[in-house]
N, C-alpha and C positions, 0 to 999 in steps of 0.2 A: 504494500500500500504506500503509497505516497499525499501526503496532506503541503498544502503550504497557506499559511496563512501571510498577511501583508499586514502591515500597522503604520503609523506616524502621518498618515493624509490631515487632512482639514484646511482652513482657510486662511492664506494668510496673500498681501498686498507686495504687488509686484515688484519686484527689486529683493524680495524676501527670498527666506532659504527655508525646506523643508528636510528633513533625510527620513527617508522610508525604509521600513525593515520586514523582512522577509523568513522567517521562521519553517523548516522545513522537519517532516517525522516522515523518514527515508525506508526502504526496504533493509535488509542486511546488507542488501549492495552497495551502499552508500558509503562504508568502512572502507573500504578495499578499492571504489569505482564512483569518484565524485560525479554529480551529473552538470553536463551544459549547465546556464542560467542564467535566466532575463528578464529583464524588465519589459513589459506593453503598455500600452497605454491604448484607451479608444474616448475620443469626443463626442458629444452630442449627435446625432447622425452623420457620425465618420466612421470607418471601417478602424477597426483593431490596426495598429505601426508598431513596428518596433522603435525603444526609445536606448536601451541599452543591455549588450549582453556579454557574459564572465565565460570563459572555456575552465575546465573544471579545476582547474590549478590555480587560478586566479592571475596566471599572468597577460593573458592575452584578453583584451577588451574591443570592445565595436558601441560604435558611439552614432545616433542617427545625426543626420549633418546640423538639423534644428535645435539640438542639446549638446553638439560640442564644443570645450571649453566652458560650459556651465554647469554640466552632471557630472557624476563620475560613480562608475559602479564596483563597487570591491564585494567579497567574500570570506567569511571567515570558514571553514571547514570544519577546524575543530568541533564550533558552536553549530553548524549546519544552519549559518542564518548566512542572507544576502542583503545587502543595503545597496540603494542608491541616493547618492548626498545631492541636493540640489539646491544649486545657487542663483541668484537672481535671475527669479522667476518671472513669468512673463503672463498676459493673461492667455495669451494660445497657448500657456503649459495644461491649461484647464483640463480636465478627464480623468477619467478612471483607471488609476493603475494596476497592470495585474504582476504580480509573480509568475514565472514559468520556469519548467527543469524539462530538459529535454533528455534521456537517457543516453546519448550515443555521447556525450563527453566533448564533444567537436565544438568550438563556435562557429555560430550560426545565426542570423538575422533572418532568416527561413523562418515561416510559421508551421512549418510541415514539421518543422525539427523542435518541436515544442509540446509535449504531448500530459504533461502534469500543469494546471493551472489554479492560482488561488482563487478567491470570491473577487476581491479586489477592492482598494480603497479611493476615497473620492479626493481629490485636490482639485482644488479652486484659488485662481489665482486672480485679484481685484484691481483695479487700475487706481 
C-alpha cells in the first residue's frame, strides 16, 4: 500500500512563501527502492502540470519553467517525507497541490510515470 498525504497549503499574499510537506507510508519497498517524487499542481478548470519533481536519491530535480528559481523540491528519505519550499509567490501559483510517487525510481515530468497520489492541498495566492 502506499498512502501520501500533503500539508502546509493555505493563504497567504503574493511575494509570500509557503513550504508544503509531503508524508509518505510506503510498501516494504521503500527500504531498499526509494520511489520517483513530485509535486502537481491543477487550477481552477486547468488540467493537472507538473510543478516539480525529486529522482529517488534526491539529487536530480526538474523544475516547471513557471517555478524556477522560486521553488525548490528536496526529500528526506530517512523520514519518507517530501517538501516543496516556495518563495515569492504569485497569484497564478493559485491551485491545488498534489503529492505523487511514481514507483520506477526515474525522474520524470510524465504523468504516466506517477501512479500513487495524495488528496491534495489548496494554496491561494492574493495580490
Amino acid at each position: 500500500q502506499v498512502r501520501l498525504a500533503e500539508s502546509g497549503g493555505g493563504s497567504v499574499q503574493a511575494g509570500g512563501s509557503l513550504r508544503l510537506s509531503c508524508a509518505a507510508v510506503l510498501s516494504w519497498g521503500y527500504a531498499y527502492g526509494p520511489y520517483l517524487m513530485g509535486w502537481w499542481r491543477q487550477a481552477l478548470g486547468k488540467d493537472r502540470e507538473i510543478v516539480a519533481a525529486v529522482g529517488s536519491r534526491g539529487g536530480r530535480t526538474y523544475y516547471a519553467d513557471s517555478v524556477k528559481d522560486r521553488f525548490t523540491i528536496s526529500r528526506d528519505n530517512a523520514k519518507k517525507m517530501l517538501y516543496l519550499q516556495m518563495n515569492n509567490l504569485k497569484p497564478e501559483d493559485t491551485a491545488i497541490y498534489y503529492c505523487a510517487a511514481g514507483s520506477s525510481g526515474r525522474l520524470s515530468s510524465l504523468e504516466s510515470d506517477y501512479g500513487y497520489w495524495g488528496q491534495g492541498t489548496q494554496v491561494t495566492v492574493s495580490s
